[in-house]
C-alpha positions, 0 to 999 in steps of 0.5 A: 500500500502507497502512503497516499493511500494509507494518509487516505484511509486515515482521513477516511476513518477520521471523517467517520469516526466524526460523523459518528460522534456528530450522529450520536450527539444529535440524538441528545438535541431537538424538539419533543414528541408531544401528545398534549392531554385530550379534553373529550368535550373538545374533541370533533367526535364530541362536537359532531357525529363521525360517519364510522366508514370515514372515522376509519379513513380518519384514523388510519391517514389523518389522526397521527398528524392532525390530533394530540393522539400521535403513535409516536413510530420508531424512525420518530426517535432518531434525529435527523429524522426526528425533527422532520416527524416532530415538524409535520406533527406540529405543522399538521396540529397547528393547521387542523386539530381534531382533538382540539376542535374550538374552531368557531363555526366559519373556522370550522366550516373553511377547515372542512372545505379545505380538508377536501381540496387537500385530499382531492389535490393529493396533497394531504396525506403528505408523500413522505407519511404514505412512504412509512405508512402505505396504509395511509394511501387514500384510494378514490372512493376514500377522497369521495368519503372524506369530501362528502363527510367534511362538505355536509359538516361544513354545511352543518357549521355554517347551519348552527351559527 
């Protein structure tokens, strides 16, 4: 072996053994993974009847992201991947929270048209969720239930004020 090689598997090494500590280091830093205490009086099922067909489709595509009641996978505990999954939890409560429904009724009723747009666009459940979750894929009958359902409720809303 030349001794460039040999410098060469030295810097090789050396920029590993870096990378490692930087990896291992980045596991003690970074947000948390939160699921905030449920108030059931506060909850959509609480304020509105849920179709049972489109609760399931709730469950399995929407709820992880959208409500204090996130399963938390594992890939959710090793940065930097971690702070992706924390991010798109709170980003998806922030916007609509089904666990925390104390939208007023026009809040209610634009978040209800919206849920439909974005599952009609394809933009909700986000790509890099279906990746990890294929199960979470929503077929076409699934967007036709999810429109039909947050169209009445946003009928509904918009009836009640």
């Amino acid at each position: 072996m030349t001794q460039q090689a040999r410098e060469q598997r030295v810097v090789v090494k050396g920029l590993l053994v870096v990378v490692s500590v930087v990896f291992v280091g980045l596991q003690f830093f970074g947000p948390a993974r939160t699921n905030p205490p449920v108030d059931a009086a506060q909850t959509l099922h609480a304020k509105s009847a849920i179709p049972q067909d489109v609760k399931a489709v709730l469950d399995r595509s929407c709820w992880n992201c959208h409500s204090n009641e996130t399963r938390w996978p594992w890939y959710s505990y090793v940065a930097p991947m971690s702070w992706m999954v924390i991010g798109h939890v709170e980003d998806g409560r922030s916007s609509l929270n089904f666990t925390e429904w104390t939208y007023t009724p026009e809040e209610g009723a634009d978040l209800m048209d919206s849920v439909c747009a974005q599952v009609k666009r394809k933009r909700m459940p986000l790509r890099e969720y279906t990746w990890m979750h294929w199960g979470a894929t929503l077929s076409d009958d699934d967007v036709k239930r999810i429109c039909a359902w947050s169209g009445d409720m946003a009928d509904q809303l918009m009836a009640s004020h």
